[in-house]
C-alpha positions as a printed NumPy array, in Angstrom:
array([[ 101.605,  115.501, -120.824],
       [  97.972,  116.5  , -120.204],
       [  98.223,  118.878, -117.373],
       [ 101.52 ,  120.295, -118.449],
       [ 100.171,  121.419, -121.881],
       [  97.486,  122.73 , -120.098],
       [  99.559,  124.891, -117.691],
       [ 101.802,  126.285, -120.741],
       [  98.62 ,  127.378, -123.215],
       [  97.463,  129.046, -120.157],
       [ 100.591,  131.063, -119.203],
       [ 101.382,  131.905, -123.243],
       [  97.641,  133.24 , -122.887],
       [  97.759,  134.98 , -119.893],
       [ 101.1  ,  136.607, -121.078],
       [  99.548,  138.12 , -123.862],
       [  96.663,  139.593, -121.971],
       [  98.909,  141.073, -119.776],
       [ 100.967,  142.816, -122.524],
       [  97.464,  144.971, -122.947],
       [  95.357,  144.713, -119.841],
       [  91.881,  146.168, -120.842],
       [  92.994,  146.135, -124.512],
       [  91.964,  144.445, -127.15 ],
       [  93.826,  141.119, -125.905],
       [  92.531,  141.393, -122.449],
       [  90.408,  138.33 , -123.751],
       [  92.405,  136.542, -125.999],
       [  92.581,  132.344, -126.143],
       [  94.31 ,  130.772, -127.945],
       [  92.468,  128.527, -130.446],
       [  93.559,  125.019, -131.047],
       [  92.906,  122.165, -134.243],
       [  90.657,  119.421, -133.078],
       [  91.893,  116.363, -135.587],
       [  89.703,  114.099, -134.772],
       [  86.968,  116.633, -136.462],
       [  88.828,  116.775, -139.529],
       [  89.093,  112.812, -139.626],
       [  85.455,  112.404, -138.992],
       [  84.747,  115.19 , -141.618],
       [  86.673,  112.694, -143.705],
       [  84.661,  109.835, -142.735],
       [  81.088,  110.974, -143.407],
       [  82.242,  112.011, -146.8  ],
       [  83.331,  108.71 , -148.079],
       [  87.35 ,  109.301, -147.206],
       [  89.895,  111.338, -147.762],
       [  93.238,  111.155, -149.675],
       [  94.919,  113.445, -148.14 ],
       [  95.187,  115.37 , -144.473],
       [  94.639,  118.762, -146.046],
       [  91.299,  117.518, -147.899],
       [  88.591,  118.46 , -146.33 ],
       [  89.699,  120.338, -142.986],
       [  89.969,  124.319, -142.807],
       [  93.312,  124.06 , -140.835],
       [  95.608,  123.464, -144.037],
       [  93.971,  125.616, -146.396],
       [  96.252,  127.281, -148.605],
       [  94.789,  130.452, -148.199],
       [  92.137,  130.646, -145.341],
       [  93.694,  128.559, -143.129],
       [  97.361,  128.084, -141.991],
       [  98.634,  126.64 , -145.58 ],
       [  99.847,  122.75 , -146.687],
       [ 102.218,  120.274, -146.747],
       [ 106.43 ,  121.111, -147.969],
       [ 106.854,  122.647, -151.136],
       [ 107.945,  119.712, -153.621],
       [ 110.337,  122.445, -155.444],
       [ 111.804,  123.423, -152.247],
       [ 112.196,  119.783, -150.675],
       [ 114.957,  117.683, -149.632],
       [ 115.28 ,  113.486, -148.515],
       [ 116.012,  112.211, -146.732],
       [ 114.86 ,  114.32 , -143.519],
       [ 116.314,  117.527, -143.017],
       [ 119.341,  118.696, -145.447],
       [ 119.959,  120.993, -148.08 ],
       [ 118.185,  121.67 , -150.567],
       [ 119.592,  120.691, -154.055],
       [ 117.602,  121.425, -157.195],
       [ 118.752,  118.344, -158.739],
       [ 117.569,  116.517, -156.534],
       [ 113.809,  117.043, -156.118],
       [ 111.177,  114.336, -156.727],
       [ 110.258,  113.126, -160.14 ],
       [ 107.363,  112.167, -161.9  ],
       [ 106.061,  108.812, -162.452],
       [ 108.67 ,  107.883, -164.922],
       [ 111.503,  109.164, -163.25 ],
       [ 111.627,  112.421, -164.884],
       [ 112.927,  115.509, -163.497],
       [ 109.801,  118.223, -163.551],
       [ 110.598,  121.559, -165.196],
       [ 107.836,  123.726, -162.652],
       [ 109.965,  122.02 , -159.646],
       [ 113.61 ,  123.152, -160.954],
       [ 112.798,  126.504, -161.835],
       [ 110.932,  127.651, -158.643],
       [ 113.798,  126.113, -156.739],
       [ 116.314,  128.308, -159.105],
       [ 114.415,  131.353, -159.71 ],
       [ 111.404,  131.634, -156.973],
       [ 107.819,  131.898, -157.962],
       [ 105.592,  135.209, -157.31 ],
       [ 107.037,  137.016, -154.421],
       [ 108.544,  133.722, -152.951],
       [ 112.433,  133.49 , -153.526],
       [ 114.429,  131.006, -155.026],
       [ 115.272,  128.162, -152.289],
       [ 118.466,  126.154, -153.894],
       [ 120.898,  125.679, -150.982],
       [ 118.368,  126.692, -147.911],
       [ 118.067,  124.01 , -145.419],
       [ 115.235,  122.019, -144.625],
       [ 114.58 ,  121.241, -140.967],
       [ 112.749,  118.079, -138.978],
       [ 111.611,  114.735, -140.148],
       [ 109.093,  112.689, -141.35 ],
       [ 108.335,  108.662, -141.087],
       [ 106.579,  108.514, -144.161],
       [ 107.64 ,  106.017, -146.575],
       [ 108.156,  106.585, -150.503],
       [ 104.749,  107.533, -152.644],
       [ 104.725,  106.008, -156.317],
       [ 102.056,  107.209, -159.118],
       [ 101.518,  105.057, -162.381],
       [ 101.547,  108.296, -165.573],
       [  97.685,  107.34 , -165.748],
       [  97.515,  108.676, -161.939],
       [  99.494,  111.271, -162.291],
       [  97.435,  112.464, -165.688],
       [  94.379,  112.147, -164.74 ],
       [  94.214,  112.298, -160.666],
       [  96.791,  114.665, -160.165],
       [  99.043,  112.396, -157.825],
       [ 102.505,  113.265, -157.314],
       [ 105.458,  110.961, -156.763],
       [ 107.333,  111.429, -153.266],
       [ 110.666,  110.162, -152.128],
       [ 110.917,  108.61 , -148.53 ],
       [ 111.083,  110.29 , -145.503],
       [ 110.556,  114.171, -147.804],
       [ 110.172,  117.098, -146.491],
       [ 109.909,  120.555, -147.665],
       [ 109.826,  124.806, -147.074],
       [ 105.816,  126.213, -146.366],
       [ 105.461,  128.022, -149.817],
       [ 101.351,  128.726, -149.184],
       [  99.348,  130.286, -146.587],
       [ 100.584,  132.598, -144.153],
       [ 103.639,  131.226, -143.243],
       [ 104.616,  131.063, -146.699],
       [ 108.422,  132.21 , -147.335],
       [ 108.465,  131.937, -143.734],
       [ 112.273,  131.006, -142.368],
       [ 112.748,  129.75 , -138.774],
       [ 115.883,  130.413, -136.874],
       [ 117.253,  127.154, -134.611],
       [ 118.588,  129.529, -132.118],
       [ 117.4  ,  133.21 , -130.946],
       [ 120.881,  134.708, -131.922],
       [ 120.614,  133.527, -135.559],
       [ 117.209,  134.908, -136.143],
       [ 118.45 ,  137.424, -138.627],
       [ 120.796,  134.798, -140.299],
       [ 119.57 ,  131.563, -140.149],
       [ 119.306,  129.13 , -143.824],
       [ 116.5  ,  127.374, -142.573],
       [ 112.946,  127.761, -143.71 ],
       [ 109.664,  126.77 , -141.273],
       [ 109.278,  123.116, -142.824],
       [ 106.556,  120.699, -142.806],
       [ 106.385,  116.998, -144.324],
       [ 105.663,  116.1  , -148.026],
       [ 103.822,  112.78 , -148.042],
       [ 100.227,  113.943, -146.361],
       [  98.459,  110.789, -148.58 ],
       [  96.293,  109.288, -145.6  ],
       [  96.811,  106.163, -147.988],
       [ 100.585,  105.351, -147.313],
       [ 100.38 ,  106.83 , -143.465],
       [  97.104,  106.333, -142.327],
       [  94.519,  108.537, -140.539],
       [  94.399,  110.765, -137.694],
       [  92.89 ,  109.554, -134.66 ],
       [  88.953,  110.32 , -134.975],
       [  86.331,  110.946, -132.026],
       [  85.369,  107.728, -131.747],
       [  88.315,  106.492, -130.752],
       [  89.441,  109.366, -128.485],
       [  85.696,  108.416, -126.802],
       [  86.518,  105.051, -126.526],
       [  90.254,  105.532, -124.534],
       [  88.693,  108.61 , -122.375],
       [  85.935,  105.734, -121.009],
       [  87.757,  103.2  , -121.211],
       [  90.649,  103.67 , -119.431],
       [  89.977,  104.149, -115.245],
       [  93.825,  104.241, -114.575],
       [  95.756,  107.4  , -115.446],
       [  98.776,  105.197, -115.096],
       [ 102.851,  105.241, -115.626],
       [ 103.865,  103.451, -118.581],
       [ 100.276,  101.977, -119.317],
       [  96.577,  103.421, -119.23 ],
       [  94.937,  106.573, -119.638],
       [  98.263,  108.771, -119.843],
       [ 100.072,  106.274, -122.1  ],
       [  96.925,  105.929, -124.235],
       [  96.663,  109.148, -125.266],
       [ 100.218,  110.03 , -125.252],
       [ 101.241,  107.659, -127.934],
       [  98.885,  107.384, -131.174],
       [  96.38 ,  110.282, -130.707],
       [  99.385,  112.484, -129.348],
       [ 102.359,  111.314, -131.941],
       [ 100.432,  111.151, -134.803],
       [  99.962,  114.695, -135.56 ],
       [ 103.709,  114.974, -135.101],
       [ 104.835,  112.198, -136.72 ],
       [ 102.272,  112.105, -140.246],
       [ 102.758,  115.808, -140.782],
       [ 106.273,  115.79 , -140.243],
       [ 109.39 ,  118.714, -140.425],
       [ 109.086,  121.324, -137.303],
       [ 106.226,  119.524, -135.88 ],
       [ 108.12 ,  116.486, -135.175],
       [ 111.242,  118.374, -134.209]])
């Protein structure tokens, strides 16, 4: 795991350099999100509720943008998106804002009724009482939801399964909808990344080091976030 991401950042890099040798990429790296920042970030202010809180990574507009779009979503896992089917509010509602940016698009995003979803996510459903939802904001998520990236950058963006449907392909880039560190728990901080790097004097097959860091502080990013990452 370890070496081999190692070996593939560094060819992806070199390959760009070489594209302008003595250019302006004749430099470039490629940067990289340190979670366990974000989760400590969390921790000296007293928590988080969610993984796009307090870290720059997620921001909608200075950083790479959130979690799925609720009015372009689908559940459970990957499907097709059916604007009768998106998630309610705390009473079971359907919500107006959801339906009509799924029908008619919002700004210079376009409508998404009938464009697949892609990926998956583990998270379990996400209930709000009316008083939550009111006063706190929260938002009521079906299990295992994911949705289209409708901020950021990547917003609008659609992502083709195969190189020869890249000018035809119904599926948008897609990340998870349940982010609440509440129902699927927190990132793996510093501290514990310290504690398995010392710890562990074994690199090891199916236990130690390798296996380690691997499983939680590897899968978790994939797994909590969910949709293309976990692909």
């Amino acid at each position: 795991f370890l070496p081999w991401h190692r070996k593939y950042l560094l060819e992806y890099e070199n390959a760009i350099r070489s594209a302008d040798p003595g250019g302006k990429y004749k430099d470039v790296t490629v940067p990289y999100w340190d979670w366990a920042e974000d989760t400590d970030l969390c921790s000296a202010n007293g928590g988080c509720k969610t993984y796009d809180e307090k870290g720059a990574i997620f921001h909608p507009t200075t950083g790479m943008g959130g979690a799925g779009s609720f009015a372009c979503s689908s559940h459970p896992h990957s499907g097709t998106i059916d604007c009768s089917d998106l998630p309610k509010d705390a009473s079971g509602a359907e919500i107006a804002a959801y339906k009509t940016e799924c029908e008619s698009g919002t700004g210079t995003l376009p409508a998404c009724s009938g464009v697949d979803t892609w990926g998956s996510i583990g998270a379990d459903a996400f209930s709000c009482s009316a008083k939550e939802e009111e006063e706190e904001g929260c938002k009521t998520i079906p299990a295992n939801a994911v949705g289209c990236v409708r901020d950021g950058p990547f917003a609008g963006w659609m992502s083709p399964e195969f190189p020869d449907n890249k000018d035809t392909t119904n599926t948008c880039l897609t990340r998870g909808l349940n982010w609440n560190i509440e129902s699927q728990g927190y990132l793996t901080g510093s501290q514990r990344l310290t504690q398995i790097i010392t710890g562990q004097k074994d690199y090891g097959s199916n236990g130690g080091f390798r296996a380690y860091i691997e499983s939680t502080p590897h899968a978790n990013p994939h797994n909590l976030l969910g949709g293309h990452i976990r692909s």
